[in-house]
PDB file as gemmi writes it, atoms N, CA and C in Angstrom:
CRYST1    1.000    1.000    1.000  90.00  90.00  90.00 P 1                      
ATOM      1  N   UNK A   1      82.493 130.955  91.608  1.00  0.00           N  
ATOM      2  CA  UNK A   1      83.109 129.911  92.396  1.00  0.00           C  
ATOM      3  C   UNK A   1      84.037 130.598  93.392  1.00  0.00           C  
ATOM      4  N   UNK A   2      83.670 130.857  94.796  1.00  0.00           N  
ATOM      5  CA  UNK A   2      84.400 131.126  95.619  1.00  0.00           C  
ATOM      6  C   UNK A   2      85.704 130.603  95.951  1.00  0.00           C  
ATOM      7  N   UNK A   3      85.279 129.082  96.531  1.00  0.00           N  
ATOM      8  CA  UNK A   3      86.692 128.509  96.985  1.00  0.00           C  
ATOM      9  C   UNK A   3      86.932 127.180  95.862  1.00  0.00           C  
ATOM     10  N   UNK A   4      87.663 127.919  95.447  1.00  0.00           N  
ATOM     11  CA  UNK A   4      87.599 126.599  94.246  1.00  0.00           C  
ATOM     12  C   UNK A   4      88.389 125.609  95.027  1.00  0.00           C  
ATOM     13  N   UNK A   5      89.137 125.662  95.564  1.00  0.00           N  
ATOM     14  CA  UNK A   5      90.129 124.588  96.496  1.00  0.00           C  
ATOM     15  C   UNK A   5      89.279 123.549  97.038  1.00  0.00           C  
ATOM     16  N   UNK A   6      88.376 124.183  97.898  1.00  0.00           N  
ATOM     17  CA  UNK A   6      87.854 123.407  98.358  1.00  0.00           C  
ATOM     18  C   UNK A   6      86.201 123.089  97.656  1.00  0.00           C  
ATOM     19  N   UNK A   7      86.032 123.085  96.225  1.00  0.00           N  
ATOM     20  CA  UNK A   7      85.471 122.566  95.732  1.00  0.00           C  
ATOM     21  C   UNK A   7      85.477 121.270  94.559  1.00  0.00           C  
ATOM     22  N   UNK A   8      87.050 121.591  94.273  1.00  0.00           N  
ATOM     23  CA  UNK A   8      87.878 120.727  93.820  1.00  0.00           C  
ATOM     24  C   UNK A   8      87.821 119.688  94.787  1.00  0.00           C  
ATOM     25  N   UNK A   9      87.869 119.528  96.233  1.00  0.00           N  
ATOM     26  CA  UNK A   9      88.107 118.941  97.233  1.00  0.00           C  
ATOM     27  C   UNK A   9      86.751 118.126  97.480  1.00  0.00           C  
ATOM     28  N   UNK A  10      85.831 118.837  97.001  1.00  0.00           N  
ATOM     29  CA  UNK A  10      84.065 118.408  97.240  1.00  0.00           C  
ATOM     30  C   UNK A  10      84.267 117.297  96.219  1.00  0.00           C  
ATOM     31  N   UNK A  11      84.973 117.807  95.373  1.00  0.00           N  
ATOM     32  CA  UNK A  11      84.521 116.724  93.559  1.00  0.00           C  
ATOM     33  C   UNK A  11      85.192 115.424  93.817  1.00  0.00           C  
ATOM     34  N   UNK A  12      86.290 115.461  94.619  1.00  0.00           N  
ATOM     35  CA  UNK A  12      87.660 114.111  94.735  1.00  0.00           C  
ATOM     36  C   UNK A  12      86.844 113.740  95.821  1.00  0.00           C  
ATOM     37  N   UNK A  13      86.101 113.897  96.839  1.00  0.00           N  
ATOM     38  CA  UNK A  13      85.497 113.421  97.663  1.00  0.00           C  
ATOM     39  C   UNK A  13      83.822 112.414  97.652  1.00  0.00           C  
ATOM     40  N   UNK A  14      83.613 112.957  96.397  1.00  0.00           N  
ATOM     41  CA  UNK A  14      82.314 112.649  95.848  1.00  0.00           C  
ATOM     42  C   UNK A  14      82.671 111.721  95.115  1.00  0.00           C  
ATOM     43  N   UNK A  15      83.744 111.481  94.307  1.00  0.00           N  
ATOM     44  CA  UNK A  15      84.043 110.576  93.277  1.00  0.00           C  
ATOM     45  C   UNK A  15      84.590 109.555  94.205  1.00  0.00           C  
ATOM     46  N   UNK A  16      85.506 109.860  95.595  1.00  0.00           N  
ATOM     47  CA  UNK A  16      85.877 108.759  96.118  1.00  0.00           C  
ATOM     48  C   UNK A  16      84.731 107.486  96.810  1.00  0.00           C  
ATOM     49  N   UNK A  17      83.616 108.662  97.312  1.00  0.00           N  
ATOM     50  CA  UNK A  17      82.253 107.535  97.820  1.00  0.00           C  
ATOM     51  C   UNK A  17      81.938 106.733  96.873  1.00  0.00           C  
ATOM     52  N   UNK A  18      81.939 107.137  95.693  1.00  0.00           N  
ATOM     53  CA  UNK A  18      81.453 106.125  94.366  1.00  0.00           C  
ATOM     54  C   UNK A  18      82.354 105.342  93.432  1.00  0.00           C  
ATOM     55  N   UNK A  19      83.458 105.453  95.064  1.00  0.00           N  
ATOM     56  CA  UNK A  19      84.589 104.163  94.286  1.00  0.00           C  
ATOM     57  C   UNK A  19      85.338 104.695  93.138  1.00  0.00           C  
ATOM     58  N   UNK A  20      85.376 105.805  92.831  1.00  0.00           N  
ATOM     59  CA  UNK A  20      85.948 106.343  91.982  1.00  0.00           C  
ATOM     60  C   UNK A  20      87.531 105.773  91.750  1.00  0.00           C  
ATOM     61  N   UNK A  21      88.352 105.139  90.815  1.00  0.00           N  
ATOM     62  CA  UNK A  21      89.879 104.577  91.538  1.00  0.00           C  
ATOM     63  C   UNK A  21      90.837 105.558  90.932  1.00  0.00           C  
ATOM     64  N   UNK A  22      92.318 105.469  91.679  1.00  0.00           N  
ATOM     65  CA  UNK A  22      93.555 106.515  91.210  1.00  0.00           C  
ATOM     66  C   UNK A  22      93.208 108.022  90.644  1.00  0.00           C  
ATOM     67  N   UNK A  23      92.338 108.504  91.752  1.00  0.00           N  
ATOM     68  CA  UNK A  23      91.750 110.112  91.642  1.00  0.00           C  
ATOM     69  C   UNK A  23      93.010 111.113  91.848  1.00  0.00           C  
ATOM     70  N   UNK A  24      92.859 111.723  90.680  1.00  0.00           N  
ATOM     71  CA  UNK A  24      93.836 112.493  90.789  1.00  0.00           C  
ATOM     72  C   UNK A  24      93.449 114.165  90.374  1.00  0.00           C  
ATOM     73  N   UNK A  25      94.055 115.306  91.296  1.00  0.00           N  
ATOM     74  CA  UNK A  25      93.951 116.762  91.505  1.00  0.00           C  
ATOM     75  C   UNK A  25      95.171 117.308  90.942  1.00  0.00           C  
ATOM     76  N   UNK A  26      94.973 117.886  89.454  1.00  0.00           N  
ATOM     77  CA  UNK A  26      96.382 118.480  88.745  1.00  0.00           C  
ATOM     78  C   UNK A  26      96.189 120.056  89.055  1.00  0.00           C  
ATOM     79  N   UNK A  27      97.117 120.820  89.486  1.00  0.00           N  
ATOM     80  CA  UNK A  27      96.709 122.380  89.172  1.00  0.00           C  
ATOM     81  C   UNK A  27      97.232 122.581  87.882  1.00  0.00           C  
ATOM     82  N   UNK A  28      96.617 122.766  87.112  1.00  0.00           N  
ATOM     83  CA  UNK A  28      97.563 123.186  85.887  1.00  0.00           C  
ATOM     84  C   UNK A  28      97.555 124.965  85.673  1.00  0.00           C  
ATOM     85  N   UNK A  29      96.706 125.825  86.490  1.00  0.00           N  
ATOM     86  CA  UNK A  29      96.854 127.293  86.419  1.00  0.00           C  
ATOM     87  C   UNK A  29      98.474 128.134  86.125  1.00  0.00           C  
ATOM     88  N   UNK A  30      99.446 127.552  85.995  1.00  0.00           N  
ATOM     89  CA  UNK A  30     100.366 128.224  85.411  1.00  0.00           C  
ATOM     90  C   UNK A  30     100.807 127.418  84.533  1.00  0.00           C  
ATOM     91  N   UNK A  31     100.040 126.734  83.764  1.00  0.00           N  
ATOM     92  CA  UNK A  31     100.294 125.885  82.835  1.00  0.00           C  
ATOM     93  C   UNK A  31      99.337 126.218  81.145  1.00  0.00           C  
ATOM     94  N   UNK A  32      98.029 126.629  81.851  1.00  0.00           N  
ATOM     95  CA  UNK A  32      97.176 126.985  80.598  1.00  0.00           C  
ATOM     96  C   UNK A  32      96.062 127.986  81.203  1.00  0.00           C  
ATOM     97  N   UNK A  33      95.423 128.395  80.398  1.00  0.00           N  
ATOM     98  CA  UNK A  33      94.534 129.350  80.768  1.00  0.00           C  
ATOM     99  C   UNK A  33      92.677 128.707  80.785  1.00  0.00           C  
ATOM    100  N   UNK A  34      93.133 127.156  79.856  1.00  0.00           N  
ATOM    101  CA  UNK A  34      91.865 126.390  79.819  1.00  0.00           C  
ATOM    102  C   UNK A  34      91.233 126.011  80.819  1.00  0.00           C  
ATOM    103  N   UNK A  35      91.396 126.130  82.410  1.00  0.00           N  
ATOM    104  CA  UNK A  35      91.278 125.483  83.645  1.00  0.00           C  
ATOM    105  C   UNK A  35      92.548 126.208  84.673  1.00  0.00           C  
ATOM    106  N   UNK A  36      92.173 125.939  85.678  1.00  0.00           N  
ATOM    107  CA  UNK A  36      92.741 125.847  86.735  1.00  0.00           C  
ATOM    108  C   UNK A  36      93.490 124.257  87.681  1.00  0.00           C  
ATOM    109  N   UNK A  37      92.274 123.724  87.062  1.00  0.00           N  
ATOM    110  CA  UNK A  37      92.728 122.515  88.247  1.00  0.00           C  
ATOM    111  C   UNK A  37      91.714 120.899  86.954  1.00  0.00           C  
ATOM    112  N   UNK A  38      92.457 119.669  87.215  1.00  0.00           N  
ATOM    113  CA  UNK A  38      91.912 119.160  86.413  1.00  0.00           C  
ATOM    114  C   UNK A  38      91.624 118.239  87.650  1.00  0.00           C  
ATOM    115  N   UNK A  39      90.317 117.181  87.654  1.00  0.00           N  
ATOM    116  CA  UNK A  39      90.352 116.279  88.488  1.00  0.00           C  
ATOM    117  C   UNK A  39      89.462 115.264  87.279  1.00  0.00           C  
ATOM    118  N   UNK A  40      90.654 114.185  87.930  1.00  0.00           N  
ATOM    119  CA  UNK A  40      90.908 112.275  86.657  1.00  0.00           C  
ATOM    120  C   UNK A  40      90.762 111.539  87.791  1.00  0.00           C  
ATOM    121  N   UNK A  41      89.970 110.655  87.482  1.00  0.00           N  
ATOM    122  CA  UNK A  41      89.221 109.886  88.349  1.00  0.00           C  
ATOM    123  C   UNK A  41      89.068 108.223  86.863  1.00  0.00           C  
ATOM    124  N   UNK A  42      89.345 107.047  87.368  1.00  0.00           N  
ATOM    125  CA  UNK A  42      88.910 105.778  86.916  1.00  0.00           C  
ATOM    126  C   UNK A  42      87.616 104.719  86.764  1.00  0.00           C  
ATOM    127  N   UNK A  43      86.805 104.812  86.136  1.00  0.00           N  
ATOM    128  CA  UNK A  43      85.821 103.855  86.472  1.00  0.00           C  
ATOM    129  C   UNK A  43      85.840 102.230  86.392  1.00  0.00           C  
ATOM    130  N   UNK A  44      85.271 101.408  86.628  1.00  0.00           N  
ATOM    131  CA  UNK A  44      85.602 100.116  86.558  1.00  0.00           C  
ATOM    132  C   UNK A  44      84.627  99.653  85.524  1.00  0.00           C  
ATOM    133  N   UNK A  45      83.462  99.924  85.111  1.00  0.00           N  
ATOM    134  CA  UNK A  45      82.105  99.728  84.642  1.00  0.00           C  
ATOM    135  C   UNK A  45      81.491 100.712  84.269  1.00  0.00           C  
ATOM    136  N   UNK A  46      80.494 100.729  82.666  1.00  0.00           N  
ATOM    137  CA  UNK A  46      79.898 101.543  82.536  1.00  0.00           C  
ATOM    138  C   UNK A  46      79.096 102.371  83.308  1.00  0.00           C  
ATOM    139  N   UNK A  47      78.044 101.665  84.104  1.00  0.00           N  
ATOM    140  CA  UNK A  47      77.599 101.786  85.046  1.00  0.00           C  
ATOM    141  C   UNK A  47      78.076 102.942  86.469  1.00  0.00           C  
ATOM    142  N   UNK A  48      79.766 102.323  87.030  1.00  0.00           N  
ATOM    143  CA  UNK A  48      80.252 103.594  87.903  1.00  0.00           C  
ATOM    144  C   UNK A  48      80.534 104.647  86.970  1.00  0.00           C  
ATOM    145  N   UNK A  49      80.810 104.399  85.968  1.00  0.00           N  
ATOM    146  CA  UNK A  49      81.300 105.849  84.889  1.00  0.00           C  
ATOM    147  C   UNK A  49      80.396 106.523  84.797  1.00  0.00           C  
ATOM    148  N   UNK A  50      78.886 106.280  84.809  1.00  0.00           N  
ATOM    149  CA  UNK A  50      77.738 106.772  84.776  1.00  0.00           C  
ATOM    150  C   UNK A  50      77.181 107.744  86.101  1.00  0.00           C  
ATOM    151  N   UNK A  51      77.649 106.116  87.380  1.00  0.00           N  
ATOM    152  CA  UNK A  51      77.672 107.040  88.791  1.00  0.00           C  
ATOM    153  C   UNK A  51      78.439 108.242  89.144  1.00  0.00           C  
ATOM    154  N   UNK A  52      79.861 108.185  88.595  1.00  0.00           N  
ATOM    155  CA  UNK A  52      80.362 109.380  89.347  1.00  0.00           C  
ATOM    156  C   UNK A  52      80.146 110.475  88.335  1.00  0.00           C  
ATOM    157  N   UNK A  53      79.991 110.478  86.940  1.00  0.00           N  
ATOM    158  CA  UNK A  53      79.252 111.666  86.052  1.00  0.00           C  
ATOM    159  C   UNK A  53      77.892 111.960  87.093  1.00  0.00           C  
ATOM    160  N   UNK A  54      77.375 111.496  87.449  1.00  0.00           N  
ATOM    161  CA  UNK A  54      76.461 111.754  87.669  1.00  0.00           C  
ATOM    162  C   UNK A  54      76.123 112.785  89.179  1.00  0.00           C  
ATOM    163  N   UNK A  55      77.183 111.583  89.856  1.00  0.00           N  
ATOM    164  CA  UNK A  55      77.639 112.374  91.474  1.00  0.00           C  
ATOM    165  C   UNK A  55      78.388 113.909  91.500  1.00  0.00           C  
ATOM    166  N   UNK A  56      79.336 113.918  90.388  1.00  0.00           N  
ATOM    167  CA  UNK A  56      79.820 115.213  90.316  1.00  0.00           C  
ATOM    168  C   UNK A  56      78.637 116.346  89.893  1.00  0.00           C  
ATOM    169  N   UNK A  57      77.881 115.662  88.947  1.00  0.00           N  
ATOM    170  CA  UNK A  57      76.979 116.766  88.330  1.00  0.00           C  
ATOM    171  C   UNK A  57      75.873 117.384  89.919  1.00  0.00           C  
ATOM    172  N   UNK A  58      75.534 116.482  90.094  1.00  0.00           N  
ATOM    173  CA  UNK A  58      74.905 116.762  91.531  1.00  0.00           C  
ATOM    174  C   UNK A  58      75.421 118.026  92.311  1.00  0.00           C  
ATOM    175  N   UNK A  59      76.779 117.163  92.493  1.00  0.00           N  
ATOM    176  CA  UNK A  59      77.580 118.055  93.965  1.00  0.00           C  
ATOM    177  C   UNK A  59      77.676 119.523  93.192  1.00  0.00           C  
ATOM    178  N   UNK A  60      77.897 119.837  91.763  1.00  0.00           N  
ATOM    179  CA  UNK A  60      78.221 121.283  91.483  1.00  0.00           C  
ATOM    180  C   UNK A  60      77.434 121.858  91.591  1.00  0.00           C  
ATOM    181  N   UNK A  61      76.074 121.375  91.400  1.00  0.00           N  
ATOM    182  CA  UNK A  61      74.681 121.700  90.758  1.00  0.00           C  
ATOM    183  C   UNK A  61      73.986 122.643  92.504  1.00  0.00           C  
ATOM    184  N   UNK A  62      75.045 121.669  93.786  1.00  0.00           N  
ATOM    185  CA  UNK A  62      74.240 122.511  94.570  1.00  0.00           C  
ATOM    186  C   UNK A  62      75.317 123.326  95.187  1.00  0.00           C  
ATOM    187  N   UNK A  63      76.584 123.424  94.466  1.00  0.00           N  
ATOM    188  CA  UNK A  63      77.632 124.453  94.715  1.00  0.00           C  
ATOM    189  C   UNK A  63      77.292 125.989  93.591  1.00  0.00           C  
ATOM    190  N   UNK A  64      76.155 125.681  93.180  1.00  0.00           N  
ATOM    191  CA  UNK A  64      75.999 126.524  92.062  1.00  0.00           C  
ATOM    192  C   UNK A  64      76.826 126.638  90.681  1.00  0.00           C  
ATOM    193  N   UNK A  65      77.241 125.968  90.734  1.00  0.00           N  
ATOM    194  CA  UNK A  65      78.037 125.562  89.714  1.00  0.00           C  
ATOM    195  C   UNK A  65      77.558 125.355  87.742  1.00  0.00           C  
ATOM    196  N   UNK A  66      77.049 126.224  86.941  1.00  0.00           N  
ATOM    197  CA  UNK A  66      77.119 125.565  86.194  1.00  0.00           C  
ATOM    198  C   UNK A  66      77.714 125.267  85.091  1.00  0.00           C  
ATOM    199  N   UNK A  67      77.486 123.754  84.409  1.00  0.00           N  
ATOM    200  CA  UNK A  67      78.145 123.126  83.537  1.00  0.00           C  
ATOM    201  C   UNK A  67      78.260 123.655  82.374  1.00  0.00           C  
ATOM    202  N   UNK A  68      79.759 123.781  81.763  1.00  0.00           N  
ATOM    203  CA  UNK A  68      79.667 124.510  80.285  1.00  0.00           C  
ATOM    204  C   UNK A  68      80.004 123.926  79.112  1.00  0.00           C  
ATOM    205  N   UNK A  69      79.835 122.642  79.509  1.00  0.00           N  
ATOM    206  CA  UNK A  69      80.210 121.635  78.301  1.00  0.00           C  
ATOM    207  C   UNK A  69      80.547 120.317  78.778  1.00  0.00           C  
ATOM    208  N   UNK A  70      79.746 119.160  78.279  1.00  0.00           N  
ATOM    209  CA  UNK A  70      79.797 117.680  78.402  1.00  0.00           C  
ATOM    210  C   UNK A  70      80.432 116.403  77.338  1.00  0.00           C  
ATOM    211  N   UNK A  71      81.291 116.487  77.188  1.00  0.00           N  
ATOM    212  CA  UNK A  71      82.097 115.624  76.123  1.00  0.00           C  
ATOM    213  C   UNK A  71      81.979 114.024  76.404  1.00  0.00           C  
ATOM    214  N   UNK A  72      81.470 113.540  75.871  1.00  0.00           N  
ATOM    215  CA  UNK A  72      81.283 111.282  76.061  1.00  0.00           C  
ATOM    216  C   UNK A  72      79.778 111.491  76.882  1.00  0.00           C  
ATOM    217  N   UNK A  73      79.682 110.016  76.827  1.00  0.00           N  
ATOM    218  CA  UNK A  73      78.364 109.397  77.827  1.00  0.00           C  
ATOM    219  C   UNK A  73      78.311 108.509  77.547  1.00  0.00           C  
ATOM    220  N   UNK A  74      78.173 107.600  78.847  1.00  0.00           N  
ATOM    221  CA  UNK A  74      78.191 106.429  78.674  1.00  0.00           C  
ATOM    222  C   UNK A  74      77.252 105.649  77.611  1.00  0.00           C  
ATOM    223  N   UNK A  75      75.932 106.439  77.604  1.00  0.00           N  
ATOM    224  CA  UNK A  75      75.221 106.007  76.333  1.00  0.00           C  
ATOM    225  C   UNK A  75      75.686 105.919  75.286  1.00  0.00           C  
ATOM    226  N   UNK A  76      76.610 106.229  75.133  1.00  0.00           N  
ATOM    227  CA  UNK A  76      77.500 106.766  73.574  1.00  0.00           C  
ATOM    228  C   UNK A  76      78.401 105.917  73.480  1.00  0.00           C  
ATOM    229  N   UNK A  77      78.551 104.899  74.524  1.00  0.00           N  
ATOM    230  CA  UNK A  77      79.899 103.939  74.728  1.00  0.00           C  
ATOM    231  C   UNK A  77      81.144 104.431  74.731  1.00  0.00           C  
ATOM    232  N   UNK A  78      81.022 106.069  75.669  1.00  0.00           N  
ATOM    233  CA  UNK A  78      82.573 106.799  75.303  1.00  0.00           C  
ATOM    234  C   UNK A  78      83.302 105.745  76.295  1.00  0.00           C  
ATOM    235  N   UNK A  79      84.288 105.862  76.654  1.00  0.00           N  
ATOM    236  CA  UNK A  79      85.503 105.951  77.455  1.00  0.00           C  
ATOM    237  C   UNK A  79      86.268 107.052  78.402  1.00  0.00           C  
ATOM    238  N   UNK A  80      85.614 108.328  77.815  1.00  0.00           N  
ATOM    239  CA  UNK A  80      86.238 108.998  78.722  1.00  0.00           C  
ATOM    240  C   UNK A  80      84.888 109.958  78.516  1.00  0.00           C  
ATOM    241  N   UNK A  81      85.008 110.497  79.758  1.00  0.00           N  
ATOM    242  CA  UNK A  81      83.718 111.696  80.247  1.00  0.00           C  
ATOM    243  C   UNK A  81      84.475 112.757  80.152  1.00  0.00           C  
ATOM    244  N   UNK A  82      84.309 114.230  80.004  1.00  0.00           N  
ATOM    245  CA  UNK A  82      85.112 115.484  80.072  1.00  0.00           C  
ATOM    246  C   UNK A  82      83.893 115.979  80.178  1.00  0.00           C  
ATOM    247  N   UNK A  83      83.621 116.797  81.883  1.00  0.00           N  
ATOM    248  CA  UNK A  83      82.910 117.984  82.308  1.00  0.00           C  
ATOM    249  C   UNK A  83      83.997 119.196  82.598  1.00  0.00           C  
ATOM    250  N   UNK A  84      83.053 119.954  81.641  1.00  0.00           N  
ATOM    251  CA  UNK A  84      83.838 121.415  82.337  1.00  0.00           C  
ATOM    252  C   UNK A  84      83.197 122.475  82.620  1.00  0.00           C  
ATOM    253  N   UNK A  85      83.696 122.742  83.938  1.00  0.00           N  
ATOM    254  CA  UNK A  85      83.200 123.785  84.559  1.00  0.00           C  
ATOM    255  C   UNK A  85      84.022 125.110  85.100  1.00  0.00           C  
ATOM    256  N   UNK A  86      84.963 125.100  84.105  1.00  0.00           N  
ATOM    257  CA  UNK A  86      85.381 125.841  83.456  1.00  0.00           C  
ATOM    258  C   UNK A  86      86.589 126.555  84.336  1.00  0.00           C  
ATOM    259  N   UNK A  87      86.641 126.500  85.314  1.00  0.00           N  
ATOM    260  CA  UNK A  87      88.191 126.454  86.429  1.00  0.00           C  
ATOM    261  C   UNK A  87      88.222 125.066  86.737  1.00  0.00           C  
ATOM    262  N   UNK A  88      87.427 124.730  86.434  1.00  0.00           N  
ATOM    263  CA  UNK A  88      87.773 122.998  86.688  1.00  0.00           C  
ATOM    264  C   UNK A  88      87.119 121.679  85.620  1.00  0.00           C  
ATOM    265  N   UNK A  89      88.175 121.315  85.096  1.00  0.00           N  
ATOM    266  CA  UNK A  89      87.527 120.292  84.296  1.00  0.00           C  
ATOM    267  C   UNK A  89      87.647 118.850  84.672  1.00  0.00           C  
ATOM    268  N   UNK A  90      86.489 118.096  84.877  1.00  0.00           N  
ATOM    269  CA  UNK A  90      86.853 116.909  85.455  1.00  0.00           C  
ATOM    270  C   UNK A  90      86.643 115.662  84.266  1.00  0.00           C  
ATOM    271  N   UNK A  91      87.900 114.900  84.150  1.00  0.00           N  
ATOM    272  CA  UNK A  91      87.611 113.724  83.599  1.00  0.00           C  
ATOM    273  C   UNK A  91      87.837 112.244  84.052  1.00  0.00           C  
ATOM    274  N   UNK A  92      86.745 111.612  83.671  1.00  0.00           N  
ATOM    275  CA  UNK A  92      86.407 110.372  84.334  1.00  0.00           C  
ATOM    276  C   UNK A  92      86.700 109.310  82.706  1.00  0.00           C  
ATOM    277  N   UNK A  93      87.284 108.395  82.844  1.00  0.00           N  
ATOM    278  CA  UNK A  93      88.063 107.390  81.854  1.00  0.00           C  
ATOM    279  C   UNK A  93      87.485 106.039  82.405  1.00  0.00           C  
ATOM    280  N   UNK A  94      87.117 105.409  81.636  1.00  0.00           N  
ATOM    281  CA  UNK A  94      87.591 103.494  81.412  1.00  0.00           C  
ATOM    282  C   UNK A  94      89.326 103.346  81.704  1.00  0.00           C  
ATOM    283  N   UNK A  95      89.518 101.955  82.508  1.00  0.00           N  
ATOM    284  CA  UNK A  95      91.023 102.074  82.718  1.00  0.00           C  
ATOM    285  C   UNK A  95      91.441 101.693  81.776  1.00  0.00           C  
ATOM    286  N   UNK A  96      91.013 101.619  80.222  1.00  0.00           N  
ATOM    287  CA  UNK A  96      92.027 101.326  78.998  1.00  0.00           C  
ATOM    288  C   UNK A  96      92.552 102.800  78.270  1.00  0.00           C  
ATOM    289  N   UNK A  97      91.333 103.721  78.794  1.00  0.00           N  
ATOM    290  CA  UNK A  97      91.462 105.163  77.913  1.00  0.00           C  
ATOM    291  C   UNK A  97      92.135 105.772  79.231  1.00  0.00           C  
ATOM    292  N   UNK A  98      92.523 105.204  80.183  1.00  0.00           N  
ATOM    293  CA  UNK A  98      93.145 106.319  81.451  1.00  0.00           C  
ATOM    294  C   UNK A  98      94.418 105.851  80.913  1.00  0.00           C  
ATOM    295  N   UNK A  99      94.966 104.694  80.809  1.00  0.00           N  
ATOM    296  CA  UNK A  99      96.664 104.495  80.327  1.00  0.00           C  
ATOM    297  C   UNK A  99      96.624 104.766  79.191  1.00  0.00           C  
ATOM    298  N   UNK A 100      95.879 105.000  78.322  1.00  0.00           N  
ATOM    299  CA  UNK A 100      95.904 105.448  76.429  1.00  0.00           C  
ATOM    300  C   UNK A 100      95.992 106.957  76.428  1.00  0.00           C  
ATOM    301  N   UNK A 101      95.712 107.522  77.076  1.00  0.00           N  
ATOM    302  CA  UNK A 101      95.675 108.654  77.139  1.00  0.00           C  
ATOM    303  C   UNK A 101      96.620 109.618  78.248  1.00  0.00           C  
ATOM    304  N   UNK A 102      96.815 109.478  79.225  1.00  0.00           N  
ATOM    305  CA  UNK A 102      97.367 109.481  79.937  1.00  0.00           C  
ATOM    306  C   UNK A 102      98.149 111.286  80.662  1.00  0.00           C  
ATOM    307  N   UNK A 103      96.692 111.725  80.899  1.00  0.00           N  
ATOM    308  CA  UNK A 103      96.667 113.178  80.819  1.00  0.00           C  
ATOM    309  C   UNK A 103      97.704 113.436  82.366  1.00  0.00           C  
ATOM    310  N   UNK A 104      97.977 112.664  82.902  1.00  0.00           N  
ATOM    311  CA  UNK A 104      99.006 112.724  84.109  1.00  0.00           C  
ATOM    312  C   UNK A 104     100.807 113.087  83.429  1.00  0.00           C  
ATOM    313  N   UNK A 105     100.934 112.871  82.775  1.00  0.00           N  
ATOM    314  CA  UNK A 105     101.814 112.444  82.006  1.00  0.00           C  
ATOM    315  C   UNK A 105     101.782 114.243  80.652  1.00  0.00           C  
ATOM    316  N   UNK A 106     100.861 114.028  80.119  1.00  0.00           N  
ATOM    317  CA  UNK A 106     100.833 114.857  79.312  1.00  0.00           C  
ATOM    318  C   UNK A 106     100.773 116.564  80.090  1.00  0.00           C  
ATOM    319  N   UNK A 107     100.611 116.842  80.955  1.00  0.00           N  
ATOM    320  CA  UNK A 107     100.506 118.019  82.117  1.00  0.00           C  
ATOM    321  C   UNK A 107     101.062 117.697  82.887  1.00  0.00           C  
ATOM    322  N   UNK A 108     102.557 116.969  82.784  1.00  0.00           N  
ATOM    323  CA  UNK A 108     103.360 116.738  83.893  1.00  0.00           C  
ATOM    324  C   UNK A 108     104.118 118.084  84.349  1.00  0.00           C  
ATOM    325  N   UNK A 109     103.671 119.120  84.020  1.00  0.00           N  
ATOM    326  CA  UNK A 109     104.757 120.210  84.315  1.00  0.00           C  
ATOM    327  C   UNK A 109     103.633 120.677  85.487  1.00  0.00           C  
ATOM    328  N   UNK A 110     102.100 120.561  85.822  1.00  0.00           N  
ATOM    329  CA  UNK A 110     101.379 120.560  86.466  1.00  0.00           C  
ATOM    330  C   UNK A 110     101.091 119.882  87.968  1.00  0.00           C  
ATOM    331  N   UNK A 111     101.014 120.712  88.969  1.00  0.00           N  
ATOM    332  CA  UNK A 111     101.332 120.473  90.123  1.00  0.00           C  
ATOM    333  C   UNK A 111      99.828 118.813  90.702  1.00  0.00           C  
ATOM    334  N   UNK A 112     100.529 118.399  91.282  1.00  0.00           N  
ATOM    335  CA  UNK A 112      99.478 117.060  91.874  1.00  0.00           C  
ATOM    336  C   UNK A 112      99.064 117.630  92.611  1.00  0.00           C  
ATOM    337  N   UNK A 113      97.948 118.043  93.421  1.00  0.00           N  
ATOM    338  CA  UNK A 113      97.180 118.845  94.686  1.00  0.00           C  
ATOM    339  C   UNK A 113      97.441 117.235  95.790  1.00  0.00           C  
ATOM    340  N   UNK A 114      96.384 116.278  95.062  1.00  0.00           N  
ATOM    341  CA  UNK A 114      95.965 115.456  96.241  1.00  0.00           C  
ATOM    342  C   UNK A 114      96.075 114.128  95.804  1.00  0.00           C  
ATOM    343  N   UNK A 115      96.419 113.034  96.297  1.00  0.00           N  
ATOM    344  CA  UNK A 115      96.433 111.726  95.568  1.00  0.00           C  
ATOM    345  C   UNK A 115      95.604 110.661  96.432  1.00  0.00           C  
ATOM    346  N   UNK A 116      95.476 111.057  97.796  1.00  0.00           N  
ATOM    347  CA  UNK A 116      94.038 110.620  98.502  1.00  0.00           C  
ATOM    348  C   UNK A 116      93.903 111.352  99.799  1.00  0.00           C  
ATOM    349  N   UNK A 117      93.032 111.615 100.748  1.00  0.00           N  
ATOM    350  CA  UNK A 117      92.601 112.454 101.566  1.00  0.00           C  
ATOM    351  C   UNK A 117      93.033 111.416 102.556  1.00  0.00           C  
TER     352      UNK A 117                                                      
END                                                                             
């Protein structure tokens, strides 16, 4: 991954076409060694939770990117999606598991990159 900045930037951009809501870019790199950068994104419906898993997987897939682990699916009736790609882990939530959980909050010592373009 060359520019991770601006691939992080590809992922918040991809999730925003698909309506993605309250997308959010954490750096957490001086925070943990698990990631670099987290990007949390809201779905409204199984269905968009499905779309933007799906849109991200795309966009990495032709950044060369690959995936090193897939946590939920909507088939599974998760609530929250966790892709990681390993400087960057992106998770996509139901808005009951985005305030239940509330990984903004929990990595608050972690810098906000972007809150919309």
């Amino acid at each position: 991954m060359t520019d991770i900045k601006g691939t992080v930037k590809g992922i918040y951009e991809k999730l925003d076409e698909k309506k993605g809501e309250d997308i959010r870019i954490i750096d957490i790199s001086g925070l943990s060694d698990i990631a670099d950068y987290f990007v949390i994104a809201t779905a409204n419906n199984p269905n968009q939770m499905d779309a933007l898993q799906d849109t991200v997987d795309e966009f990495m897939t032709e950044q060369n990117v690959s995936i090193r682990n897939t946590e939920g699916h909507v088939r599974d009736h998760s609530s929250w999606i966790l892709m990681d790609y390993g400087d960057i882990i992106v998770h996509i939530f139901d808005r009951e598991a985005r305030e239940f959980y509330n990984l903004e909050h929990l990595w608050k010592g972690g810098r906000v990159e972007v809150t919309e373009l």
